[in-house]
C-alpha positions in Angstrom: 129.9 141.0 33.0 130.5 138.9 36.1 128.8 138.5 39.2 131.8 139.4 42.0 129.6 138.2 45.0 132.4 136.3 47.3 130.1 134.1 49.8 132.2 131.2 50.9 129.3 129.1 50.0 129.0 130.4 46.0 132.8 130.2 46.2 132.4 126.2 47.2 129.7 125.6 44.4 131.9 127.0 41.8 134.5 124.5 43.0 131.8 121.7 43.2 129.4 122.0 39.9 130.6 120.4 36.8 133.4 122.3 34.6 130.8 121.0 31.4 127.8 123.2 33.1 128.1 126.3 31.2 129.5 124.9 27.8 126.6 122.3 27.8 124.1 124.9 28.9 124.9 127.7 26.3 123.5 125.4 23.9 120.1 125.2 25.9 120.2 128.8 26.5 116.8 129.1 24.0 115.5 126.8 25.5 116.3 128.0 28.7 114.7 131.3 27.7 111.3 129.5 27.0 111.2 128.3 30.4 112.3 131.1 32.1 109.7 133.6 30.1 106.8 130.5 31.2 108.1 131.3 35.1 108.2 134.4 35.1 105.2 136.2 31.8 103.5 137.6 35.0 106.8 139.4 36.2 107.6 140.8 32.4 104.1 141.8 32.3 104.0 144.2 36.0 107.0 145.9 35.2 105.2 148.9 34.9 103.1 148.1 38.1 105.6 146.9 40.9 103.0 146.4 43.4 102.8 142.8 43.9 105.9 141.5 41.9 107.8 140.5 44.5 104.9 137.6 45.3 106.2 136.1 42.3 109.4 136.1 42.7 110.1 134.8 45.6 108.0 131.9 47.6 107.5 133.6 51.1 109.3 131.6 54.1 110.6 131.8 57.8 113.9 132.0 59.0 112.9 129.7 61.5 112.8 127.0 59.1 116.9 127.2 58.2 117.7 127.6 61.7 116.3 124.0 61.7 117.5 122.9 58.7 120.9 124.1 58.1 123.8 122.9 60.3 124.5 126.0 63.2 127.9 125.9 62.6 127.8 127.6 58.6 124.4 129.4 59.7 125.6 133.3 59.8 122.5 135.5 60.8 123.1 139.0 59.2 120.3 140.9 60.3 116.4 139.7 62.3 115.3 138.0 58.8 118.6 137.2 56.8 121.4 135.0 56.3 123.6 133.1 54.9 125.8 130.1 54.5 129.8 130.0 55.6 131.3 126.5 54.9 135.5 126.8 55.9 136.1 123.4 57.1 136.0 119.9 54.9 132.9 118.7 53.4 133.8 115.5 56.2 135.2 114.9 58.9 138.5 112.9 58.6 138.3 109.2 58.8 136.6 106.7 56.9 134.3 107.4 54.3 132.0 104.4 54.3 131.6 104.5 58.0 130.6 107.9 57.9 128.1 107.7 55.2 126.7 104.4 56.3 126.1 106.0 60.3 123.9 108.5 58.3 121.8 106.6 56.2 119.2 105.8 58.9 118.5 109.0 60.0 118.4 110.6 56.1 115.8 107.4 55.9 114.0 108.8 58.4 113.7 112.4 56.4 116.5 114.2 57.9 117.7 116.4 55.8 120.9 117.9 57.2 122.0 113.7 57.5 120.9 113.4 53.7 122.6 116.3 52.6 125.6 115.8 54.7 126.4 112.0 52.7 125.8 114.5 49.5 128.6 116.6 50.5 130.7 113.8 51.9 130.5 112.1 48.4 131.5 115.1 46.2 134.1 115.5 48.1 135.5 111.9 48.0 134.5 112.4 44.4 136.5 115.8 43.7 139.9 114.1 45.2 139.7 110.6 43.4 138.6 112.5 40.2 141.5 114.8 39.8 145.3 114.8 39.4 146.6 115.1 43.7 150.2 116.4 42.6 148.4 119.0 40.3 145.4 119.5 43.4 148.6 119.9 45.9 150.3 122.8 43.9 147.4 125.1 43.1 148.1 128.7 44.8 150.2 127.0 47.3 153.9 127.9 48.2 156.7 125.3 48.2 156.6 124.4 51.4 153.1 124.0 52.3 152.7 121.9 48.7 153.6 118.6 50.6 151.7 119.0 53.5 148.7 119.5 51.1 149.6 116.6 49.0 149.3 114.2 52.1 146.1 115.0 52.7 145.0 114.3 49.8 146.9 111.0 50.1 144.8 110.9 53.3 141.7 111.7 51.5 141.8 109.4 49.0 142.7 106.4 50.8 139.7 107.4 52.9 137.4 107.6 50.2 138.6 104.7 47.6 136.1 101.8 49.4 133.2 104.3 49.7 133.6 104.7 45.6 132.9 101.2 45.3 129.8 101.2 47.2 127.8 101.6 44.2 124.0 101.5 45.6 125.4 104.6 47.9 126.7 106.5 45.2 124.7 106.2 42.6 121.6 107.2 44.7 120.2 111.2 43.8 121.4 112.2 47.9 121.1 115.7 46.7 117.8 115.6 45.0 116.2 114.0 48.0 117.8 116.1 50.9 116.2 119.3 48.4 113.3 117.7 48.7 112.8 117.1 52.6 113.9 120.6 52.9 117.8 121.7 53.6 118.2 125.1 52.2 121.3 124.5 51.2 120.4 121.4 49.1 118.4 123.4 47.4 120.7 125.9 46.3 123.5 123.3 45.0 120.8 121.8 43.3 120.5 124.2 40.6 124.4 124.7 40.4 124.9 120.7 40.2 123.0 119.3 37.5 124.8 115.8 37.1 123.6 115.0 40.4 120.0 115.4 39.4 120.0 114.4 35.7 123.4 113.2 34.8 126.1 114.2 32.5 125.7 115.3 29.4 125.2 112.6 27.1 121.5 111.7 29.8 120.9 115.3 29.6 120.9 115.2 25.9 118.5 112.2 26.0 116.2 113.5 28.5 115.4 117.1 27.7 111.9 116.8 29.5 113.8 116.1 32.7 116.2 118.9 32.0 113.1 121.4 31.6 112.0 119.9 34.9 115.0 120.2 36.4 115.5 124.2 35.4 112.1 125.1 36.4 112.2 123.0 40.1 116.0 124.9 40.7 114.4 128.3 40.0 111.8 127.4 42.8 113.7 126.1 45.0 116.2 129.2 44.7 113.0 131.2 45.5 111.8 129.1 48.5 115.3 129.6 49.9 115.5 133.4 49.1 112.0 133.9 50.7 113.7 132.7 53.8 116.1 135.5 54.2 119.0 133.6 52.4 122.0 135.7 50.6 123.4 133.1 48.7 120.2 132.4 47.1 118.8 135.9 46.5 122.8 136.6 44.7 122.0 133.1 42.7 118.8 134.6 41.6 120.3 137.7 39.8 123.1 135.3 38.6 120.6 133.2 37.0 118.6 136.5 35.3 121.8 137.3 34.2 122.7 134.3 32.4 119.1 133.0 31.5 119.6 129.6 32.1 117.3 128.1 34.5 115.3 131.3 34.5 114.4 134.3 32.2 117.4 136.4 30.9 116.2 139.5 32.1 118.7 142.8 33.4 115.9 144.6 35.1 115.3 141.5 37.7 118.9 140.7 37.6 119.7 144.1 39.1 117.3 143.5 41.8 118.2 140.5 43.2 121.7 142.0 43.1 120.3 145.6 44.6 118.7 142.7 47.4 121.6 141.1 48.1 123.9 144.3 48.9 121.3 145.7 50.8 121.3 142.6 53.0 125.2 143.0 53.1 127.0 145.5 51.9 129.2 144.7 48.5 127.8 141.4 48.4 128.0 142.2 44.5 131.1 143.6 43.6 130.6 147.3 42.7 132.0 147.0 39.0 129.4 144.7 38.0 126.5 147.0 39.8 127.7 150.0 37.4 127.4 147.2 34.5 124.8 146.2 35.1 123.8 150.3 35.2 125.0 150.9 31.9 122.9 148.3 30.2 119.3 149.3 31.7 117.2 152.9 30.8 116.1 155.2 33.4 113.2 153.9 34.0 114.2 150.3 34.0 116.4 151.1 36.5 113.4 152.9 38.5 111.6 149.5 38.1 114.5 147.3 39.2 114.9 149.4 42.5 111.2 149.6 43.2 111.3 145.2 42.7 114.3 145.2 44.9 112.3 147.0 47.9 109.6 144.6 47.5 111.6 141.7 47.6 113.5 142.8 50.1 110.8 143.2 52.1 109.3 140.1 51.4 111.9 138.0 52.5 114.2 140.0 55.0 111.9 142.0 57.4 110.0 141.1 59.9 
């Protein structure tokens, strides 16, 4: 089964996490599972009950908050308490890296979060072109003619971004870690899909499994805080994550709530093929129980 949700933001964190993520994480799945059933023993246990679930699933929030806290020009408002998060244009602006990076630095100092995350984004992407083969980047699901005007900019790109890589005390600081913590929504939904910018790559993740626990249970939260705002993308990476019981519980019955949630918000956010999966694998009454949890949570976060 896959998730066919098609936000332009998911789409971008596919592209952006590590291709490692899901080979390393398979082998943590148990362990995954522990954590998960820690998170969410009261949920497992009111499955019969569905009053008050949706209090622990999602942490309650305001819309108001993202409208502050997520740059207007991705914000998408889909109804009075919902929305979510449409990046088309670069991760930067064109022009030199360092200069960019360095002009935000005071005000991400000063707790600005949409500054911090901003140098996040601006060195992932100077990462992603300096990382990767530019004749192979230049021909992927692009016709003949338009392959050499993609290739130049990522001739463009990388001679933009080749000083900032040697910046070391920049790019070896946790950017997205710290704009999660002063608050960007959206650095708190890349934070559970990126985990070599929080813990590192495999080898440190493999040395530091307490951090990785921590890591797993702070993403489910802060996937919860931004879901309790109203926000798609993080109420569609909530039934991903049920789904695949990494950072949180494998469990169908709140996996096809979150995804009930999310199509109720916007139509077809999840694909319909993967709604009549998920169907097939759940019992009458679970799927009773999964619809009664996706009222309540939709209530909780998307009405006013």
């Amino acid at each position: 089964m896959r998730m066919k949700h098609k936000s332009t933001l998911l789409l971008m964190l596919g592209v952006m996490a590590p291709t490692c993520f899901m080979a390393y994480f398979g082998q943590e799945h148990s362990s995954a599972r522990a954590t998960g059933q820690r998170l969410e023993h009261s949920n497992a246990e009111a499955f019969s009950s569905t009053g008050k679930q949706h209090r622990a699933l999602l942490v309650e929030g305001s819309i108001e908050a993202p409208e502050h806290q997520i740059d207007p020009t991705v914000f998408r408002p889909l109804g009075p308490k919902a929305y979510q998060i449409s990046r088309l244009d670069d991760a930067r602006p064109p022009g030199d890296a360092i200069a960019y990076v360095q002009n935000l630095i005071p005000r991400s100092e000063a707790g600005d979060s949409l500054a911090t995350f901003n140098i996040y984004l601006a060195l992932t992407d100077c990462q992603n072109y300096l990382t990767k083969d530019p004749y192979r980047m230049a021909a992927v699901e692009v016709p003949g003619d338009a392959m050499l005007a993609n290739l130049e900019k990522i001739e463009r790109k990388i001679s933009e971004c080749a000083p900032l890589s040697l910046e070391h005390e920049i790019t070896q600081k946790k950017w997205l870690e710290i704009a999660a913590r002063q608050g960007s929504i959206e650095a708190k939904i890349y934070y559970s899909i990126n985990p070599n910018s929080i813990i590192g790559d495999g080898t440190e993740r493999l040395a530091n499994p307490i951090k990785v626990d921590e890591w797993k249970e702070r993403s489910l939260l802060y996937l919860r805080e931004a879901a309790g705002t109203g926000n798609l993308d993080a109420i569609a990476r909530l039934s991903s994550a049920h789904e695949n019981g990494i950072i949180a519980e494998h469990s169908p019955v709140l996996a096809y709530a979150y995804a009930l949630t999310a199509n109720r918000i916007k139509p077809d956010s999840v694909g319909r093929a993967w709604i009549q999966n998920m169907e097939d694998t759940l019992s009458n009454r679970e799927r009773e129980t999964a619809a009664s949890l996706a009222r309540s949570i939709y209530q909780s976060c998307c009405t006013l």
